[in-house]
RODO-2510 file (C-alpha; in nm, 4 decimals, decimal comma):
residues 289
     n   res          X          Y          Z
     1     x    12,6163    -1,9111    -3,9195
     2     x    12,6727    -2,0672    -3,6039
     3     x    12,9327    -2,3372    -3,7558
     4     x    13,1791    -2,0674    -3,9107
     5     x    13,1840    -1,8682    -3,5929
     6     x    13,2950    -2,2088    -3,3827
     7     x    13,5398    -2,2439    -3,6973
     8     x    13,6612    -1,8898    -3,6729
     9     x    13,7275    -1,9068    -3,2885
    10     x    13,9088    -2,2521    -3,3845
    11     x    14,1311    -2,0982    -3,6308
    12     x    14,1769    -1,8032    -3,3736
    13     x    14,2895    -2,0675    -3,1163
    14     x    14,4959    -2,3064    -3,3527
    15     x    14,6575    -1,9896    -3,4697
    16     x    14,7590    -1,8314    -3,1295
    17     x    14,8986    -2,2128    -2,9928
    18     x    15,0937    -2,2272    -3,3398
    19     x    15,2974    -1,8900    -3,2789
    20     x    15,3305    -1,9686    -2,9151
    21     x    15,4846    -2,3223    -2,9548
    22     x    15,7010    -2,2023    -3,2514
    23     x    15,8280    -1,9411    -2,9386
    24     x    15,6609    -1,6147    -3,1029
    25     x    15,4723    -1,4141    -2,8878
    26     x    15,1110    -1,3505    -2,7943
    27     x    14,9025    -1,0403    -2,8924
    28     x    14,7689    -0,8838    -2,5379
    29     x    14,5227    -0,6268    -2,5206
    30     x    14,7884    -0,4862    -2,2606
    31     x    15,1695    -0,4697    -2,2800
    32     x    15,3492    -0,6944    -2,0763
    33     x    15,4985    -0,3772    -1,8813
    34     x    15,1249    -0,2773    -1,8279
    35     x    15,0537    -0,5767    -1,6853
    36     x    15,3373    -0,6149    -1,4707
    37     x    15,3201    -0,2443    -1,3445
    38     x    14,9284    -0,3246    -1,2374
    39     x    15,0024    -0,6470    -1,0487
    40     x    15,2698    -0,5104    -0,8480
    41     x    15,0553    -0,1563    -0,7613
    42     x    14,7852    -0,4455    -0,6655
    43     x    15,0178    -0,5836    -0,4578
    44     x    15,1225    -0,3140    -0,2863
    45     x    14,7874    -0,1946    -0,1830
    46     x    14,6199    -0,4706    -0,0734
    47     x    14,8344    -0,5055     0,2679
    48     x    14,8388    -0,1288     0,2887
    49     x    14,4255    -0,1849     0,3794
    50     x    14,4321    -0,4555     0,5888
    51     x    14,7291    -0,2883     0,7670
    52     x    14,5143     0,0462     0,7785
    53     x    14,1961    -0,2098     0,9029
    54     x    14,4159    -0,3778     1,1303
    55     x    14,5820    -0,0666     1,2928
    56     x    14,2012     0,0990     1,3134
    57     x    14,0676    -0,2125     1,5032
    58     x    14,3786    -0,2413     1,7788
    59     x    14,3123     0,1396     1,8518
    60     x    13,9661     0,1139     1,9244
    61     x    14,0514    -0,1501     2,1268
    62     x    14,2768    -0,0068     2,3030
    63     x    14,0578     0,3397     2,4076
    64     x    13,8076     0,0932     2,4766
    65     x    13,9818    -0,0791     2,7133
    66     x    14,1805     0,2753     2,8090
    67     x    13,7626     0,4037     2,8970
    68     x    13,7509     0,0776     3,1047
    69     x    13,9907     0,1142     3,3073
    70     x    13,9138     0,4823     3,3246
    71     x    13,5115     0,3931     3,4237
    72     x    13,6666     0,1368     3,6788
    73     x    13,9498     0,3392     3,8813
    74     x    13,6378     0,6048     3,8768
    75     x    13,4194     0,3778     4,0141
    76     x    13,6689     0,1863     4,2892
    77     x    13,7621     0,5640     4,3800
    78     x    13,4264     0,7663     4,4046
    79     x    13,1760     0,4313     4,5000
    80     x    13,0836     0,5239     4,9005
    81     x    12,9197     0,3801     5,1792
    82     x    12,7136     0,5726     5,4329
    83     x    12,6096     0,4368     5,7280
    84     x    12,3357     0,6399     5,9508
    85     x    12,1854     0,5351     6,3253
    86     x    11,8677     0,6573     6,3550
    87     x    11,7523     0,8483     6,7191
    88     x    11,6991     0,5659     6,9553
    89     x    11,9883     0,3634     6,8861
    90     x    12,3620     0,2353     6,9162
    91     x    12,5138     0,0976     6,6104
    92     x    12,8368    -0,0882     6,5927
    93     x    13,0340    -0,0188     6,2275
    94     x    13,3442    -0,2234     6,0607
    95     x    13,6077    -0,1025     5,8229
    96     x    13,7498    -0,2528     5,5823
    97     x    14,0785    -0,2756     5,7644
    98     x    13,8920    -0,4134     6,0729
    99     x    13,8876    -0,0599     6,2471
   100     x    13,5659    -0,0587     6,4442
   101     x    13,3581     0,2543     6,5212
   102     x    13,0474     0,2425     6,7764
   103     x    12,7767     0,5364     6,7016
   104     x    12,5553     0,6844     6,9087
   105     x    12,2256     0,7594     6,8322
   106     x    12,1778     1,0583     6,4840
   107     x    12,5031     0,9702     6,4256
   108     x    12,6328     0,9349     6,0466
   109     x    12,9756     0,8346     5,8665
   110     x    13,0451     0,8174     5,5237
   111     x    13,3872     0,6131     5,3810
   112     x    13,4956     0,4789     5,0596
   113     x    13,5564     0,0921     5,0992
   114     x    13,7672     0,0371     4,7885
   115     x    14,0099     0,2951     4,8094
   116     x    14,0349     0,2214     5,1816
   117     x    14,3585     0,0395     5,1259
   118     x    14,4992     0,3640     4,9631
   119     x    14,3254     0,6182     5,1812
   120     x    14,2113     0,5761     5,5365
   121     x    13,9537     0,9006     5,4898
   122     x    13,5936     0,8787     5,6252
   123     x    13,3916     1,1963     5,7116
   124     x    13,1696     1,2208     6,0005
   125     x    12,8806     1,3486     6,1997
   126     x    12,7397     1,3288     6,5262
   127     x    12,9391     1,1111     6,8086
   128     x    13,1209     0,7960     6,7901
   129     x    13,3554     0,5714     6,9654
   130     x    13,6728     0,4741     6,7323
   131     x    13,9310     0,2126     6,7807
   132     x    14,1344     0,2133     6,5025
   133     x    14,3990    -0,0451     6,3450
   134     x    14,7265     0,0048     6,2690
   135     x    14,8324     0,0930     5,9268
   136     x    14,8366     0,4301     5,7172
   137     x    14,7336     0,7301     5,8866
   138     x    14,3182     0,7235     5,9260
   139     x    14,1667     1,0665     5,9220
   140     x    13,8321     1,1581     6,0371
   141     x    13,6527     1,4888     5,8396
   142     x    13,4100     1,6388     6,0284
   143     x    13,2450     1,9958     5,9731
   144     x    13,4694     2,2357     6,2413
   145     x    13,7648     1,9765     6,2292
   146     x    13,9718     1,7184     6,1343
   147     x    14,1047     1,4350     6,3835
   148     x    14,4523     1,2256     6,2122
   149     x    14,5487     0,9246     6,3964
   150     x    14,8049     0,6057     6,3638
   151     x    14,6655     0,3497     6,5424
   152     x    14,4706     0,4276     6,8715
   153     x    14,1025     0,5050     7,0299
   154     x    13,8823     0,7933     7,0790
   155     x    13,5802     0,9519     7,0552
   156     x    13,4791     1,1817     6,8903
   157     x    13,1601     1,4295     6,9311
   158     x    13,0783     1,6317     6,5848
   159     x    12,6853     1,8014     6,6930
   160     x    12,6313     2,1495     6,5052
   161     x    12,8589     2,4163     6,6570
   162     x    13,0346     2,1701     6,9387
   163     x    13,3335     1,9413     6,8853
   164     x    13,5119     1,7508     7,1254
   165     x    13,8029     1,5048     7,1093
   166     x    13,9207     1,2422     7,3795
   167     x    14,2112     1,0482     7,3527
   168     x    14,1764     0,7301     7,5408
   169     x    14,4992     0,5508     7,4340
   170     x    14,7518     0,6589     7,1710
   171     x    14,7535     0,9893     6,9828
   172     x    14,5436     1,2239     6,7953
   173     x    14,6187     1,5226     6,5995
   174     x    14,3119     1,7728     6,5925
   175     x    14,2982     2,0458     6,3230
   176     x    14,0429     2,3000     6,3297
   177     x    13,9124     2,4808     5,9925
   178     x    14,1435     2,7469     6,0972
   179     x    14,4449     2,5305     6,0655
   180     x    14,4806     2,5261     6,4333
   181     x    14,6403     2,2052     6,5451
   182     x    14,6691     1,9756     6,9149
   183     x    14,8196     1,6965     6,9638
   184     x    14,6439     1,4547     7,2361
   185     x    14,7696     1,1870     7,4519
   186     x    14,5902     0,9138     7,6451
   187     x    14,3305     1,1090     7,8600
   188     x    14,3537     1,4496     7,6994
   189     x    14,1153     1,6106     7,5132
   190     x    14,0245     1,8558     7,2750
   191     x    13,7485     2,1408     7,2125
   192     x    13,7349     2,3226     6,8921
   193     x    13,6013     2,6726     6,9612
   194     x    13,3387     2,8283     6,7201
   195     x    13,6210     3,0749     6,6161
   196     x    13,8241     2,8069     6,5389
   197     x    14,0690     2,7867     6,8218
   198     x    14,1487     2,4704     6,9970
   199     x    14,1344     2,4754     7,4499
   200     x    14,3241     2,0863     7,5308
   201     x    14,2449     1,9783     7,8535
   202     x    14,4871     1,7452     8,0806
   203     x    14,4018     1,4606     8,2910
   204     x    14,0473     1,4039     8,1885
   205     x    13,8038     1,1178     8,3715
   206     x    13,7525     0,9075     8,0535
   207     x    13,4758     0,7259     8,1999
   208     x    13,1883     1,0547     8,1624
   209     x    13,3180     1,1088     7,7890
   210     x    13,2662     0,7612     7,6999
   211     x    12,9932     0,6312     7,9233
   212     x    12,7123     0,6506     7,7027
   213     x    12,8708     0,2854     7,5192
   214     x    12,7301     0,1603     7,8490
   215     x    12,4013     0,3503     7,8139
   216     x    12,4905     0,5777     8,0536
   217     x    12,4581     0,9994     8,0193
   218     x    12,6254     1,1905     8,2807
   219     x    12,5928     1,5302     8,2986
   220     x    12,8065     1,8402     8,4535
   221     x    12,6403     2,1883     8,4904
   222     x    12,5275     2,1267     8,1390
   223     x    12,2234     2,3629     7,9882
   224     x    11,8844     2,1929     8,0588
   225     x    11,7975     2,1900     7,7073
   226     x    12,1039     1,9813     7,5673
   227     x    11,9533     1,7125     7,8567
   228     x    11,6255     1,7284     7,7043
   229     x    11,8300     1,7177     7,3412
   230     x    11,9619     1,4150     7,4359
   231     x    11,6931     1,2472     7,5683
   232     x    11,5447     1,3008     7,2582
   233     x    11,8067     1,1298     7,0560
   234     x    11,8556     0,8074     7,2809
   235     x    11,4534     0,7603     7,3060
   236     x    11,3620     0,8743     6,9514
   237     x    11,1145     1,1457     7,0693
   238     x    11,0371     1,4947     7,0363
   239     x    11,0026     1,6924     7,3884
   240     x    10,8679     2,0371     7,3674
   241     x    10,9442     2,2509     7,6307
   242     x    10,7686     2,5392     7,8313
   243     x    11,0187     2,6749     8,0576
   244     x    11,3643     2,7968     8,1279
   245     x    11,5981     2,5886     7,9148
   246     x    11,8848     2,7727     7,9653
   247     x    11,9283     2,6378     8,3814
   248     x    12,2176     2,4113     8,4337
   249     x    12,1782     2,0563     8,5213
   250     x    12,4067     1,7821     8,6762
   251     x    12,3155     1,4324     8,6857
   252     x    12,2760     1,1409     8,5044
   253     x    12,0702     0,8742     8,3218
   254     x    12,0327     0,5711     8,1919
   255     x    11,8741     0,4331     7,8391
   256     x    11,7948     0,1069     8,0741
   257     x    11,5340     0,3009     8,2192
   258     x    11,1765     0,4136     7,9991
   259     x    11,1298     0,7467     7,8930
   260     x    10,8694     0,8345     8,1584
   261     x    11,1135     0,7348     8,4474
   262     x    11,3971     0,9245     8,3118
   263     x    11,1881     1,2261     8,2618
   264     x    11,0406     1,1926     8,6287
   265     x    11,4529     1,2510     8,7590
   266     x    11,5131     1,5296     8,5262
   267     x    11,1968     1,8053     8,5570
   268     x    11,1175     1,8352     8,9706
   269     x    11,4612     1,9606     9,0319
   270     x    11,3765     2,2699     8,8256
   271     x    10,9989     2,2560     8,9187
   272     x    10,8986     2,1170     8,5872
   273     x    10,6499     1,8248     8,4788
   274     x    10,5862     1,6433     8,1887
   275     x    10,2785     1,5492     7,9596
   276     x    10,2503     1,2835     7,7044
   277     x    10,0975     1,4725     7,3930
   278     x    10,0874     1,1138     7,1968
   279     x    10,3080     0,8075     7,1107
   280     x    10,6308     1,0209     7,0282
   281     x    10,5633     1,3718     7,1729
   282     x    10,5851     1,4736     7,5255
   283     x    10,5235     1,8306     7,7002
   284     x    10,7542     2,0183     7,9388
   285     x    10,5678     2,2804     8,1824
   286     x    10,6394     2,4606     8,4812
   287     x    10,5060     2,2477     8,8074
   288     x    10,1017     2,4688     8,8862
   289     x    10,1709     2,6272     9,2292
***
């Protein structure tokens, strides 16, 4: 059985080389326009896909790169620095464009280094001492104001409901919430009222507004309890007092000196004395008659 098959599929093949050598034609199971018509339809498709594949892949690339980009610029734009002193001391900051800016003690900034070199924008609380390069306009946010400057030094006092602006050498611009503005030279300065106006004052003694970089507090007819405030903040106590707080004082003090000792110039004027409660707490009370 299994030889006539193998002679069979001989014939077959004998047959089939006979009629092709003798130039007749081969019996398909498809006509030659089938076959033609499939391999060209084959053709076309197959670059089609990897055209489709190909164009897929280079857009996903490219939003993934597009998000990149996207997650970086957000990042270089929103990333922040905050820098805080703590009651009890001076700290001494540097900006990215080698602006400096000394704080005094609760004092707090906030800035954005890598945007710096687009936008010279910190905001700001408490009181500091700015000198400030030259370069794009540097702008200082603070809750009742705004202080816009070139290239120049100041300071700058930002405490709840008070805010106070000295020029020492160039020019400020101060804008209050309200949209009020003054312009400052060397030795002016600026006080932004709680209803938002601005009172400018000429010829100031730059010396009282900035002393306290030298650890010096000077005082004019200034309520007794923003003394005791301050003592507070440069010694990193709490004071409570038991009298009239509301009595003007004028004098001075140094942070050279320890707590005790500054305390001992401040109360007898005002017939006052003081009592350690513990380590960071100290007692204000009328002098016993």
């Amino acid at each position: 059985m299994k030889t006539n098959q193998a002679h069979n599929k001989q014939h077959f093949a004998d047959q089939h080389s006979k009629n092709f050598l003798a130039g007749g034609k081969i019996s398909w199971s498809k006509s030659a326009e089938t076959v033609w018509t499939e391999m060209e339809q084959s053709i076309r498709n197959k670059p089609e896909g990897r055209a489709k594949i190909v164009m897929t892949t280079r857009l996903l690339s490219m939003a993934a790169v597009l998000l990149l980009l996207v997650g970086l610029g957000s990042f270089f734009r929103f990333y922040k620095i905050s820098i805080e002193t703590p009651a009890g001391m001076h700290q001494l900051a540097t900006l990215p464009d080698g602006s400096t800016i000394e704080l005094n003690a609760e004092s707090s900034l906030t800035y954005h280094p890598y945007w710096w070199r687009f936008k010279r924008e910190l905001t700001f609380n408490g009181e500091a001492f700015f000198e400030v390069q030259k370069g794009k306009t540097f702008t200082v946010h603070s809750a009742m104001g705004t202080t816009r400057v070139l290239g120049t030094s100041f300071n700058i006092l930002a405490r709840d409901q008070i805010y106070r602006v000295i020029c020492i050498t160039g020019s400020v611009q101060v804008t209050s919430k309200t949209l009020n503005e003054a312009i400052l030279k060397a030795r002016e300065k600026a006080e932004i009222k709680p209803d938002g106006s601005i009172e400018v004052h000429h010829e100031v003694e730059t010396f009282q507004e900035i002393s306290w970089k030298d650890n010096i507090f000077l005082f004019t007819a200034v309520p007794l309890h923003e003394v005791f405030r301050e003592i507070e903040r440069q010694f990193g106590v709490t004071i409570l007092v038991n009298a009239n707080k509301q009595v003007l004082y004028t004098g001075n003090f140094s942070r050279n000196h320890n707590l005790e000792e500054v305390l001992s110039y401040v109360c007898p004027p005002f017939g006052l004395d003081f009592q350690r409660k513990d380590q960071q707490e100290y007692l204000i009370f009328p002098l016993q008659e």
